[in-house]
N, CA, C and O atoms as a Tinker XYZ file with bonds, in Angstrom:
   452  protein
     1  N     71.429000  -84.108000 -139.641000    73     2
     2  CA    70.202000  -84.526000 -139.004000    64     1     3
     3  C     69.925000  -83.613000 -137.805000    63     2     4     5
     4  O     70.794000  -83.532000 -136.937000    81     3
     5  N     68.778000  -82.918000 -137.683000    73     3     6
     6  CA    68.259000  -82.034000 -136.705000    64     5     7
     7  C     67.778000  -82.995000 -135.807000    63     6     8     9
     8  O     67.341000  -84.052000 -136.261000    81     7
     9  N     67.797000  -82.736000 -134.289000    73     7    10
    10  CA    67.297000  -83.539000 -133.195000    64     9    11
    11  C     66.255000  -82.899000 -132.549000    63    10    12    13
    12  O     66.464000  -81.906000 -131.853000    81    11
    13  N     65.149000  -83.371000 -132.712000    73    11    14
    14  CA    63.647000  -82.266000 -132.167000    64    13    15
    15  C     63.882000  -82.164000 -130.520000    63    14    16    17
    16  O     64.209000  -82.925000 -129.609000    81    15
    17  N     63.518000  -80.773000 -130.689000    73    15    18
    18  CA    63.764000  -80.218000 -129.035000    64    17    19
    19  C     62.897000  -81.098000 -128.037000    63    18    20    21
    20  O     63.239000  -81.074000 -126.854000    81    19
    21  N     61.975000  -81.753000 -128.348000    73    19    22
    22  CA    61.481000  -82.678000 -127.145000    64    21    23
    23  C     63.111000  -83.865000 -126.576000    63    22    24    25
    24  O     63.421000  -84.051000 -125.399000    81    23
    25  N     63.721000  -84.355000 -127.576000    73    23    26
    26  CA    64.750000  -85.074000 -127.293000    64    25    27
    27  C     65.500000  -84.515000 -126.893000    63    26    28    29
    28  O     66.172000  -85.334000 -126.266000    81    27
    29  N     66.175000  -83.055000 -126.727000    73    27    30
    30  CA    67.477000  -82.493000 -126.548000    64    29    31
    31  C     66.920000  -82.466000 -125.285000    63    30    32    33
    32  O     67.717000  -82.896000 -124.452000    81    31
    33  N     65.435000  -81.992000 -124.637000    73    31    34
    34  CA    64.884000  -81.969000 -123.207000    64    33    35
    35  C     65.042000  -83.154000 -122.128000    63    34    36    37
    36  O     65.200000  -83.197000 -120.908000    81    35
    37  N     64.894000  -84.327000 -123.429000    73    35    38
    38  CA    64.707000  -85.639000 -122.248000    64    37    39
    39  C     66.811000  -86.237000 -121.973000    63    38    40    41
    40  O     67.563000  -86.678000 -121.104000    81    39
    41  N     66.806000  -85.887000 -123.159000    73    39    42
    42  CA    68.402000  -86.405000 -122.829000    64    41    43
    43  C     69.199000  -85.531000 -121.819000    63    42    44    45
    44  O     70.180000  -85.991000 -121.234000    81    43
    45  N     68.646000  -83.947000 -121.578000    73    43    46
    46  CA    69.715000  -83.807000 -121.096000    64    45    47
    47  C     68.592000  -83.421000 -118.994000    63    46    48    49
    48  O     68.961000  -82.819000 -117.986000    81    47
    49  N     67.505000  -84.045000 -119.282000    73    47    50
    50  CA    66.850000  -84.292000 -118.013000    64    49    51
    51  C     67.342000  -85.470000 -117.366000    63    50    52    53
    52  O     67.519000  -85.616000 -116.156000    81    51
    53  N     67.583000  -86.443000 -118.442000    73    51    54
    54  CA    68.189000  -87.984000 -117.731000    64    53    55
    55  C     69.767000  -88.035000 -117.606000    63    54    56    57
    56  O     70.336000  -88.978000 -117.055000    81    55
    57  N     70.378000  -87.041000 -118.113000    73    55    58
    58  CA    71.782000  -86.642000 -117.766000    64    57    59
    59  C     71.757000  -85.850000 -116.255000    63    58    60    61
    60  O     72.671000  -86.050000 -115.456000    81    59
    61  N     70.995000  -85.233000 -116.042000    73    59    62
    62  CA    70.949000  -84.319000 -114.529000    64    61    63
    63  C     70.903000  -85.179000 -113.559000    63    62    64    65
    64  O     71.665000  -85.128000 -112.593000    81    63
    65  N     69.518000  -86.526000 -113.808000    73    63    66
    66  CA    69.119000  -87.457000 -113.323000    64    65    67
    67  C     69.984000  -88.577000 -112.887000    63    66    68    69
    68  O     69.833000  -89.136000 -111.800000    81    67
    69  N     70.777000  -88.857000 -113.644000    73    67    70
    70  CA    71.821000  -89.800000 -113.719000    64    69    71
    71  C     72.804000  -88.979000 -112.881000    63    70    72    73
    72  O     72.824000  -89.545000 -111.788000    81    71
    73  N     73.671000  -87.873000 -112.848000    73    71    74
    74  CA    74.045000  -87.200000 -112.479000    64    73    75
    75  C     74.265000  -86.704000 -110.826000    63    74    76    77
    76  O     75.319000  -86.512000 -110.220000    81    75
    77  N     73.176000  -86.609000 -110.469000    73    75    78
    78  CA    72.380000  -85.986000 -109.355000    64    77    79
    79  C     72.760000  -87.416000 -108.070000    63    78    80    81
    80  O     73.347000  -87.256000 -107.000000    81    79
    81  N     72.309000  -88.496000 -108.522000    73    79    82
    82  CA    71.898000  -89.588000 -107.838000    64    81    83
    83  C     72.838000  -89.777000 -106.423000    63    82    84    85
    84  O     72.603000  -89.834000 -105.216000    81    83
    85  N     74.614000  -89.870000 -107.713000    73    83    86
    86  CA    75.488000  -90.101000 -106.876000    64    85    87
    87  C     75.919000  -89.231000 -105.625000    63    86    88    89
    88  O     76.618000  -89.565000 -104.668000    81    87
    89  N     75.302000  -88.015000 -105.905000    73    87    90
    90  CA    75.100000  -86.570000 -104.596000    64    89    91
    91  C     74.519000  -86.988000 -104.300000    63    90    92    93
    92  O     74.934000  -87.460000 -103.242000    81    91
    93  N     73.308000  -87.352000 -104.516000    73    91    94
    94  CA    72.033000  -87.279000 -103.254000    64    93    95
    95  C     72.663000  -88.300000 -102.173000    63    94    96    97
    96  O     72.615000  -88.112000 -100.957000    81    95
    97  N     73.287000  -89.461000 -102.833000    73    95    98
    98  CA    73.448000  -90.709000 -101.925000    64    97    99
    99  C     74.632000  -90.649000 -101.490000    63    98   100   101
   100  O     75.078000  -91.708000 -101.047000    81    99
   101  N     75.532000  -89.434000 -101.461000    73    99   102
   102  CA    76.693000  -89.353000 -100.730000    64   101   103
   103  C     78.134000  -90.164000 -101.499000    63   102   104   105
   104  O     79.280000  -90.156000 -101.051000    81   103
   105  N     77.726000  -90.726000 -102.564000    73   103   106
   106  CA    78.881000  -91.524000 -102.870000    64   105   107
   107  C     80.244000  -90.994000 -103.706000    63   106   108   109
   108  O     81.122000  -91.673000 -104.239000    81   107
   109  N     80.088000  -89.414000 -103.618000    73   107   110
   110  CA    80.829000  -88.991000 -104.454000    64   109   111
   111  C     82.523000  -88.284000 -103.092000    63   110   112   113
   112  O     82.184000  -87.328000 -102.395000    81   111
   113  N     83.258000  -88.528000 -102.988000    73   111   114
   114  CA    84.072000  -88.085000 -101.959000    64   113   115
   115  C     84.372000  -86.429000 -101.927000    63   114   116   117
   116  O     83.520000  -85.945000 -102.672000    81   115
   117  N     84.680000  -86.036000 -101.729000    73   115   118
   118  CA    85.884000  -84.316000 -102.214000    64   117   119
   119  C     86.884000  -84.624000 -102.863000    63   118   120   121
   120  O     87.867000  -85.255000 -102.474000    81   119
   121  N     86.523000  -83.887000 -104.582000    73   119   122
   122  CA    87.695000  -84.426000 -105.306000    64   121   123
   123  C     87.556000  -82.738000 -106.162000    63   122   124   125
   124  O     86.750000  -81.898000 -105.760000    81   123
   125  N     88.406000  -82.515000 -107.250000    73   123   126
   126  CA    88.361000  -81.562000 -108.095000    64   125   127
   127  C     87.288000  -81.573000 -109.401000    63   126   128   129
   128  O     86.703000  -80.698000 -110.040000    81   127
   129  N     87.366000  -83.316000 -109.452000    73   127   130
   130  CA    85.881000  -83.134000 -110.966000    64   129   131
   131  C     84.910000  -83.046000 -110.587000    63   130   132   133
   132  O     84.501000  -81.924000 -110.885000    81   131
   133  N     83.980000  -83.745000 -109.893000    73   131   134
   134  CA    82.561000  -83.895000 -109.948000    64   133   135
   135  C     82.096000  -83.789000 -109.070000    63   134   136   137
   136  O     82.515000  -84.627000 -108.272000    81   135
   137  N     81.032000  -82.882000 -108.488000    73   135   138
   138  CA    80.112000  -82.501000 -107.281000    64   137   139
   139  C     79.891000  -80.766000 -107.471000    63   138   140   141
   140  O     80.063000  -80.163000 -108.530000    81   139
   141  N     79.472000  -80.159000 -106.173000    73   139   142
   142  CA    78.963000  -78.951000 -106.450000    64   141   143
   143  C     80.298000  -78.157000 -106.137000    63   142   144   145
   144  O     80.772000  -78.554000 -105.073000    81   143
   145  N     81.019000  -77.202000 -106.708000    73   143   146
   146  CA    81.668000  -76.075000 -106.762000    64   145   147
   147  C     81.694000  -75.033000 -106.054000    63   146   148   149
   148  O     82.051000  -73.936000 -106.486000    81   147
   149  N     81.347000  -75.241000 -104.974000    73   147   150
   150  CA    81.522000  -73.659000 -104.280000    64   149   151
   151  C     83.044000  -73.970000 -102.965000    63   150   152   153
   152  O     83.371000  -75.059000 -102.493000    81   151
   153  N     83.466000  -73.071000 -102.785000    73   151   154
   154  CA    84.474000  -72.878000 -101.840000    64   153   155
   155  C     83.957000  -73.766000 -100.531000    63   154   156   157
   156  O     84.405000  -74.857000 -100.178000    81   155
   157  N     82.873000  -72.986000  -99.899000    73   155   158
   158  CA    82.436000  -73.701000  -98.693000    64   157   159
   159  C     82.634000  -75.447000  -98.948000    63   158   160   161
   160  O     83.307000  -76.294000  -98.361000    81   159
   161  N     81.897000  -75.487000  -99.868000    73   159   162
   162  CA    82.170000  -77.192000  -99.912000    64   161   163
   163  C     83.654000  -77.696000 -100.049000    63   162   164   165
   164  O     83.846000  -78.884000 -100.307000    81   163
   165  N     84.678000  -76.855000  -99.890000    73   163   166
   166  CA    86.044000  -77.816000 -100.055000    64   165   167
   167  C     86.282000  -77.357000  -98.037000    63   166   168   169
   168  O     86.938000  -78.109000  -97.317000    81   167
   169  N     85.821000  -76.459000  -97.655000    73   167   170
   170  CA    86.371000  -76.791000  -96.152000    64   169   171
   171  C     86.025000  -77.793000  -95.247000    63   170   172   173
   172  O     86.502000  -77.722000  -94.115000    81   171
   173  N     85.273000  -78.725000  -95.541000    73   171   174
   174  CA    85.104000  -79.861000  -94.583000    64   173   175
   175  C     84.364000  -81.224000  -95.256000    63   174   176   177
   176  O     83.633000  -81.052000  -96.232000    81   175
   177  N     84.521000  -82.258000  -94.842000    73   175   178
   178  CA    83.807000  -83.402000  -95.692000    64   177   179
   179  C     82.365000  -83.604000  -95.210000    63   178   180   181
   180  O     81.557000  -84.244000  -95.883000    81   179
   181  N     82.036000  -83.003000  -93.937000    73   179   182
   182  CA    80.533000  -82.828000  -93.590000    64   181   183
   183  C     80.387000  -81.212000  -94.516000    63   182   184   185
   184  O     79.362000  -81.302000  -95.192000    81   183
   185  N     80.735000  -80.502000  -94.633000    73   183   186
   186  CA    79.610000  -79.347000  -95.850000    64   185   187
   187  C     79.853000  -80.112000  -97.371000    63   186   188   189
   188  O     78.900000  -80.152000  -98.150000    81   187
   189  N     81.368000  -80.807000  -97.813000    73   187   190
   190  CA    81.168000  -81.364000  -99.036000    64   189   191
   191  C     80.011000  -81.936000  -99.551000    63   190   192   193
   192  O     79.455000  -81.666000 -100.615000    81   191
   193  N     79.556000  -83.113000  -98.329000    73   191   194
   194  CA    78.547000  -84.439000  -98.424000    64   193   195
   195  C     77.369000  -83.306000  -98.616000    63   194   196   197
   196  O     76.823000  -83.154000  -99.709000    81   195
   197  N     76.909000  -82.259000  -97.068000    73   195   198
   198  CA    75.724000  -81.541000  -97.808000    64   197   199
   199  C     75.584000  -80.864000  -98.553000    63   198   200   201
   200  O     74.534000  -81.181000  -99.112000    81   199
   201  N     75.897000  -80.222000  -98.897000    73   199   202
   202  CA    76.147000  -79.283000 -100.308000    64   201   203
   203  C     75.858000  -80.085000 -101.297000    63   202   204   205
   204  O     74.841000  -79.887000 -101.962000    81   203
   205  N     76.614000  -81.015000 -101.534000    73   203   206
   206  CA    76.462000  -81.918000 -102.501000    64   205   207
   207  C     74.838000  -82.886000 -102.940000    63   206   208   209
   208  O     74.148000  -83.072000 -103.943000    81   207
   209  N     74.836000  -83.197000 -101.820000    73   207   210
   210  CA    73.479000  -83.849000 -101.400000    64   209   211
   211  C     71.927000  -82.943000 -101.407000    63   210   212   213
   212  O     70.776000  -83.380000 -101.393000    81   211
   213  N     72.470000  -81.434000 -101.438000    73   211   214
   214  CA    71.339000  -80.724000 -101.387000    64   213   215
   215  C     71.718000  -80.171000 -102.585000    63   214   216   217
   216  O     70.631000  -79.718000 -102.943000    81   215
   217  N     72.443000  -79.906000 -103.405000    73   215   218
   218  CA    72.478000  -79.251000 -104.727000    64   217   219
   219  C     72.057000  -80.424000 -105.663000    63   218   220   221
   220  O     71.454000  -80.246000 -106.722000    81   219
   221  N     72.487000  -81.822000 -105.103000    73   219   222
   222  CA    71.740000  -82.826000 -106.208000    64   221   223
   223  C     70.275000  -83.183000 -105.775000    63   222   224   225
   224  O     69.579000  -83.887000 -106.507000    81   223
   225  N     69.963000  -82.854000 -104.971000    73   223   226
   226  CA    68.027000  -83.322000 -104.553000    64   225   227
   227  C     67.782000  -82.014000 -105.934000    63   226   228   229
   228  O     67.577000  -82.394000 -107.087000    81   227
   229  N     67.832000  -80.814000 -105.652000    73   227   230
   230  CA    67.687000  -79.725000 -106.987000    64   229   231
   231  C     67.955000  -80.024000 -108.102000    63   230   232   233
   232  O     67.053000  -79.901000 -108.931000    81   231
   233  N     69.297000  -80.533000 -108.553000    73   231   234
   234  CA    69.503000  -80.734000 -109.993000    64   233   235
   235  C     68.427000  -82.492000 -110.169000    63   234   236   237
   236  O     67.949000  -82.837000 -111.250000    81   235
   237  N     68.330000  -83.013000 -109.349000    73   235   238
   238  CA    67.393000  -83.767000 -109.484000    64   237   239
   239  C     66.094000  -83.883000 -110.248000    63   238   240   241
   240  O     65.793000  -84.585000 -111.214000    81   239
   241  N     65.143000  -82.650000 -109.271000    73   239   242
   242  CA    64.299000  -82.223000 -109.553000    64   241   243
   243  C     64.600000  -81.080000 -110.848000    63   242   244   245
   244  O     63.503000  -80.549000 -111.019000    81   243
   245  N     65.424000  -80.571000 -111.666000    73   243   246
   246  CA    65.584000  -79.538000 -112.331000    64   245   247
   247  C     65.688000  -80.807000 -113.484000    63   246   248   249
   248  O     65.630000  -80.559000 -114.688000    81   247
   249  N     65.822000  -81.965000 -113.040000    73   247   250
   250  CA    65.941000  -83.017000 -114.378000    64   249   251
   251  C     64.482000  -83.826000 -114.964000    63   250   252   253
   252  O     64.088000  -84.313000 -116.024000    81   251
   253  N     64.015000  -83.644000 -113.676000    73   251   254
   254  CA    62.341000  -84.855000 -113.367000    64   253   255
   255  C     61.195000  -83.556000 -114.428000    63   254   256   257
   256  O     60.308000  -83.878000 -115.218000    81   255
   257  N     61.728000  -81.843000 -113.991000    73   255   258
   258  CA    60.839000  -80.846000 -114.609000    64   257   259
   259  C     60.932000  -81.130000 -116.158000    63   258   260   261
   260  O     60.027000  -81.142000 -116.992000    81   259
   261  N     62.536000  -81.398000 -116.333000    73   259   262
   262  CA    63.251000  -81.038000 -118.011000    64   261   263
   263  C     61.629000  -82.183000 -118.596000    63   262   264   265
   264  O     60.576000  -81.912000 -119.174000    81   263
   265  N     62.310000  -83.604000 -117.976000    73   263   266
   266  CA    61.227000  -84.807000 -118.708000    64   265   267
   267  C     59.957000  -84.325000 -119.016000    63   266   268   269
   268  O     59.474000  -84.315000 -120.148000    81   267
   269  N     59.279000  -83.821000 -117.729000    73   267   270
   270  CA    57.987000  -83.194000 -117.408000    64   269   271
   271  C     57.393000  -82.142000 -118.806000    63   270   272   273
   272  O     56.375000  -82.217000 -119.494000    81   271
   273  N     57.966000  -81.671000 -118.808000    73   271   274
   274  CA    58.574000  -80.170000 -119.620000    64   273   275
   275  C     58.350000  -80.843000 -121.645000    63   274   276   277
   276  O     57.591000  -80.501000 -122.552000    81   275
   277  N     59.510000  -81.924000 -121.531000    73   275   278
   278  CA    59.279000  -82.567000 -122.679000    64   277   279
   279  C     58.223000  -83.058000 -123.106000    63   278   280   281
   280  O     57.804000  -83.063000 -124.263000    81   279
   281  N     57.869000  -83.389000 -122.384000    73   279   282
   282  CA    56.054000  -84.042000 -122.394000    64   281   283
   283  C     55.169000  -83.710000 -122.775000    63   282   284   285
   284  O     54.646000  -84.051000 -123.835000    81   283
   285  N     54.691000  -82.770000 -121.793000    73   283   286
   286  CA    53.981000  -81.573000 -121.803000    64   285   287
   287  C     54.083000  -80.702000 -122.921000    63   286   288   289
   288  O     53.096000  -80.808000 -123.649000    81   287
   289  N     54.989000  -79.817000 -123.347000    73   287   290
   290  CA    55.209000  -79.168000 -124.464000    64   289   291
   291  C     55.314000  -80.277000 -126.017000    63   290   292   293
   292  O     55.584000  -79.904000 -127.159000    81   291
   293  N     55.162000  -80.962000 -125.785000    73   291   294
   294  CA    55.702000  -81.902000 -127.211000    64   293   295
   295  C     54.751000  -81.188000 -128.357000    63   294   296   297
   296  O     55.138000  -80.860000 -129.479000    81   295
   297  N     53.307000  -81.004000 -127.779000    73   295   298
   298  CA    52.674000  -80.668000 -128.930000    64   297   299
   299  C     52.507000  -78.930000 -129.716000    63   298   300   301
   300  O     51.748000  -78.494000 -130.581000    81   299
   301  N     53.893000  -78.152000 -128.706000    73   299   302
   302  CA    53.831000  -76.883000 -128.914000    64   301   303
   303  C     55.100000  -76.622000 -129.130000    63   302   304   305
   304  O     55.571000  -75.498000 -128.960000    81   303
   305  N     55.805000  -77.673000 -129.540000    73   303   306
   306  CA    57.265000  -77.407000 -130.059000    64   305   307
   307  C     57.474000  -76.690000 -131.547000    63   306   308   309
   308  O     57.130000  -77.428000 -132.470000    81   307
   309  N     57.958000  -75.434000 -131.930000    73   307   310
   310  CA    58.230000  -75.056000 -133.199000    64   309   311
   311  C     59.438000  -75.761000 -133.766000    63   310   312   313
   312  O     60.320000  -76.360000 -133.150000    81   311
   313  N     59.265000  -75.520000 -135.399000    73   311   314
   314  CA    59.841000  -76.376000 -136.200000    64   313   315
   315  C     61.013000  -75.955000 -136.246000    63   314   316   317
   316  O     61.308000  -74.796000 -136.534000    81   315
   317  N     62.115000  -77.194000 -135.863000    73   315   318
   318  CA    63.571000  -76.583000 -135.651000    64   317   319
   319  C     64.105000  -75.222000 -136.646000    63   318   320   321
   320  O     65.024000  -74.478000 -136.304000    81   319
   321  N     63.377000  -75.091000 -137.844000    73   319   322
   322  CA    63.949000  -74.147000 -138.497000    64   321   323
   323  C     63.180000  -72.862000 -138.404000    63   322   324   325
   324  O     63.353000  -71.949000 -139.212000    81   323
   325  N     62.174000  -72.792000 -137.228000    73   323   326
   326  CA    61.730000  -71.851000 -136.915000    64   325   327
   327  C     62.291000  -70.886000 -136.237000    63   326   328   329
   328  O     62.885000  -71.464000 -135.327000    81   327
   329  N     62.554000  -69.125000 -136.077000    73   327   330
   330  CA    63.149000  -68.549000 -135.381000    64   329   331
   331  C     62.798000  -68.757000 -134.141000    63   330   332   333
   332  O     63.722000  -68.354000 -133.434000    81   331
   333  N     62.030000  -69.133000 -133.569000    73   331   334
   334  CA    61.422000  -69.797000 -131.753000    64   333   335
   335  C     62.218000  -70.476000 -131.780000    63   334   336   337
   336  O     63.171000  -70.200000 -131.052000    81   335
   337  N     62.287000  -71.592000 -132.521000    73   335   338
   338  CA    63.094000  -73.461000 -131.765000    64   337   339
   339  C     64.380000  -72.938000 -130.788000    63   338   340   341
   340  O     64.535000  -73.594000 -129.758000    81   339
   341  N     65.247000  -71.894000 -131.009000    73   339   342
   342  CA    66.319000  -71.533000 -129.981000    64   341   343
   343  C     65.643000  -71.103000 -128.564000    63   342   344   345
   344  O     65.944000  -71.439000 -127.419000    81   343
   345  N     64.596000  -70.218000 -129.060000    73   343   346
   346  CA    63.828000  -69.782000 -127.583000    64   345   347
   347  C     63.507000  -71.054000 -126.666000    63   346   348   349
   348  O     64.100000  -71.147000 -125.591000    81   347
   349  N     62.755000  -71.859000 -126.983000    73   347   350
   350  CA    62.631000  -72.833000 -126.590000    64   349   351
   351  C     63.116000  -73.887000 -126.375000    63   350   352   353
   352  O     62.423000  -74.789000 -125.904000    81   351
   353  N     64.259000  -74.041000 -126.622000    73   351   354
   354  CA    64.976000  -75.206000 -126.672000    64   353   355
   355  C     65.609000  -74.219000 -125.023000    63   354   356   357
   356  O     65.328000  -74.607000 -123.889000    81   355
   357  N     66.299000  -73.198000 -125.265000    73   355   358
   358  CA    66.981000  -72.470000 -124.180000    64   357   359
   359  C     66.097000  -72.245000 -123.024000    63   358   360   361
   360  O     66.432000  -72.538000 -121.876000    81   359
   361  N     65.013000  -71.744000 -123.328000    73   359   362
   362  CA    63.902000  -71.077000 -121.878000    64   361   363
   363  C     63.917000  -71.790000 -120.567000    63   362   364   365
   364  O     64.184000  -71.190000 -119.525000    81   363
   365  N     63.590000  -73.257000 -120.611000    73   363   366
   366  CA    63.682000  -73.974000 -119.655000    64   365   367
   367  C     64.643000  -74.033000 -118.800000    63   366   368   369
   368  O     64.314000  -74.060000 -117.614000    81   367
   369  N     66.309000  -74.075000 -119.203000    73   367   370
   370  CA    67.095000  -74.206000 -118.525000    64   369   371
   371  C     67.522000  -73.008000 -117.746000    63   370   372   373
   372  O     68.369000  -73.013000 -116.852000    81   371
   373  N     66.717000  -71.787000 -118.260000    73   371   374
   374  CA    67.015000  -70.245000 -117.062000    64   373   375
   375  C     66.674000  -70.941000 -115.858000    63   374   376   377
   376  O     67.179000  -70.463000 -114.842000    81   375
   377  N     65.971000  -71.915000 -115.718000    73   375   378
   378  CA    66.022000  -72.227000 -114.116000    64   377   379
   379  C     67.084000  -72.593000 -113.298000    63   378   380   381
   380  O     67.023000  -72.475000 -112.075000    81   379
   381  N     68.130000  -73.064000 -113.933000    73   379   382
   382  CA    69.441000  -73.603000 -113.736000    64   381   383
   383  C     69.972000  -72.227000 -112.279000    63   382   384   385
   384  O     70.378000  -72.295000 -111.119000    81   383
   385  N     69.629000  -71.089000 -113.306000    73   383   386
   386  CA    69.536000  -69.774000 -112.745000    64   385   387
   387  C     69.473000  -69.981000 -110.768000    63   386   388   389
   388  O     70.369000  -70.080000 -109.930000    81   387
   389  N     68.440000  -69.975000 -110.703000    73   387   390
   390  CA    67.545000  -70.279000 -108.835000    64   389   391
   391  C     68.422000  -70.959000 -108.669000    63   390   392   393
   392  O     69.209000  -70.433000 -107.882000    81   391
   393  N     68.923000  -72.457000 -109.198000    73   391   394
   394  CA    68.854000  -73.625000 -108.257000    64   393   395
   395  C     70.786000  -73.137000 -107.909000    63   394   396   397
   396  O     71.504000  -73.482000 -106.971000    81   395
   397  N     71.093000  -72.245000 -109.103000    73   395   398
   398  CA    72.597000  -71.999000 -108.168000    64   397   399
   399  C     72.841000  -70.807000 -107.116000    63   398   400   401
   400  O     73.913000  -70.555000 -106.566000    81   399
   401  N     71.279000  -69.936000 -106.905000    73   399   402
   402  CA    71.104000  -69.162000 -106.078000    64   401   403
   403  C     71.293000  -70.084000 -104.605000    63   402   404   405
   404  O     72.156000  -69.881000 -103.751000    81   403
   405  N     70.233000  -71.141000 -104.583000    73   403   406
   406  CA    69.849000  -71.646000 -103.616000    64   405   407
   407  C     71.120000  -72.505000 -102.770000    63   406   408   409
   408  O     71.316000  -72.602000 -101.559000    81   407
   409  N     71.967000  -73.141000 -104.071000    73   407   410
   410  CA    72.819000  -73.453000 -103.568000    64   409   411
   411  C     73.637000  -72.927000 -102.921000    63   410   412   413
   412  O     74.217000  -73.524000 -102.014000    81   411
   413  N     73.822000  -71.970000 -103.165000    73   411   414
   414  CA    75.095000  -70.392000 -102.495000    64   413   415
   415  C     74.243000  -70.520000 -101.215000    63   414   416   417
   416  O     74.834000  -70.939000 -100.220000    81   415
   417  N     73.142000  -70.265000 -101.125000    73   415   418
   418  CA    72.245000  -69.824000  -99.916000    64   417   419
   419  C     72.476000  -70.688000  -98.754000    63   418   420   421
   420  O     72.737000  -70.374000  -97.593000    81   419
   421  N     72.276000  -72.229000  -99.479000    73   419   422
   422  CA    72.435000  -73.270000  -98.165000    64   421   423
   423  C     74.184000  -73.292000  -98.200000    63   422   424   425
   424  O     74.671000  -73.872000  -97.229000    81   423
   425  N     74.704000  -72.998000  -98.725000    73   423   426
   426  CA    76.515000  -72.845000  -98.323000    64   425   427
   427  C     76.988000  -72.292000  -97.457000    63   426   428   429
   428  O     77.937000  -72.667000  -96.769000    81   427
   429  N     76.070000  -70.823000  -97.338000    73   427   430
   430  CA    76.668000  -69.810000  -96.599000    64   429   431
   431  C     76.184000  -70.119000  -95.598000    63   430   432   433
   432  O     76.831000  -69.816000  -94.595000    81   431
   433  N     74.986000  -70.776000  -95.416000    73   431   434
   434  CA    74.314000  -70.821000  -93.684000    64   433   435
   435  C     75.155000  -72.151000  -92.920000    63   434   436   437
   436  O     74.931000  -72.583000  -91.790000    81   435
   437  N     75.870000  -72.494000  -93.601000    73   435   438
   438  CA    77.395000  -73.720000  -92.917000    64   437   439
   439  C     78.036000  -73.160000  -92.411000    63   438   440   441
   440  O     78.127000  -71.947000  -92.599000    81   439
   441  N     78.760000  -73.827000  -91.539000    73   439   442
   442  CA    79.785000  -73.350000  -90.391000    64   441   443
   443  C     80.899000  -73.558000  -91.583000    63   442   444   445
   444  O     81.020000  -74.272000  -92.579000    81   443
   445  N     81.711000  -72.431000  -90.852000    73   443   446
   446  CA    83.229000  -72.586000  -91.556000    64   445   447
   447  C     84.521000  -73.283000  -91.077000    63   446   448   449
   448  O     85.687000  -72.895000  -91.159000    81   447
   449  N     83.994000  -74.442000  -90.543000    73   447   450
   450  CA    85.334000  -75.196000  -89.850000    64   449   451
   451  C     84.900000  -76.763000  -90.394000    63   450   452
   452  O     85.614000  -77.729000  -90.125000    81   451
C-alpha cells in the first residue's frame, strides 16, 4: 500500500509538532536522547533550556509549514508512481537545512560558562 505524499507531509508535521512542544516549554532536562545537539548546549542548563526552546519554536514552525504545505499542495501532488512524487515528497524538508543554520547561530552568540 502506497501512502499519498499529502499524508507522509501531515504525519511527519504533527511529529515535529508533538515533538517541539516539550522544548518550547522547557520540560525536557540535559540528557543524551532528546533535545537539540550541539556542544554549546551541554555546557550549562541555562544554554541547554535556550537552545532547546529556540530550536523547538523553529522545528515548531518547520511542522505548522509541513501541515500548511500539505494543504495547499494537495491538488498538485504527482502520482506516487510518478518520477516527481520523490521530488516532492523530499523538497519541503531542504528547509530543515536554515533552521540548523540558525540554530548553530543562536549557540554561538551564548556565553561559554
Amino acid at each position: 500500500m502506497i501512502v499519498p505524499i499529502p499524508y507522509v507531509h501531515v504525519g511527519m508535521g504533527l511529529l515535529c509538532i508533538i515533538l517541539s512542544l516539550p522544548l518550547i516549554l522547557k520540560r525536557i532536562p540535559m540528557n543524551n536522547a532528546f533535545g537539540i545537539r550541539v556542544q554549546k548546549a551541554f555546557i550549562s542548563q541555562q544554554n541547554w533550556y535556550a537552545i532547546n526552546a529556540f530550536g523547538g519554536k523553529l522545528i515548531l514552525g518547520f511542522g505548522l509549514f509541513l501541515l500548511g504545505f500539505s494543504y495547499l499542495s494537495k491538488d498538485l501532488v504527482p502520482s506516487p508512481t510518478s518520477i516527481w512524487a520523490p521530488v516532492f515528497l523530499i523538497t519541503p524538508l531542504v528547509i530543515i537545512i536554515p533552521i540548523a543554520i540558525f540554530i548553530n547561530a543562536f549557540a554561538r552568540r551564548l556565553p561559554d560558562c
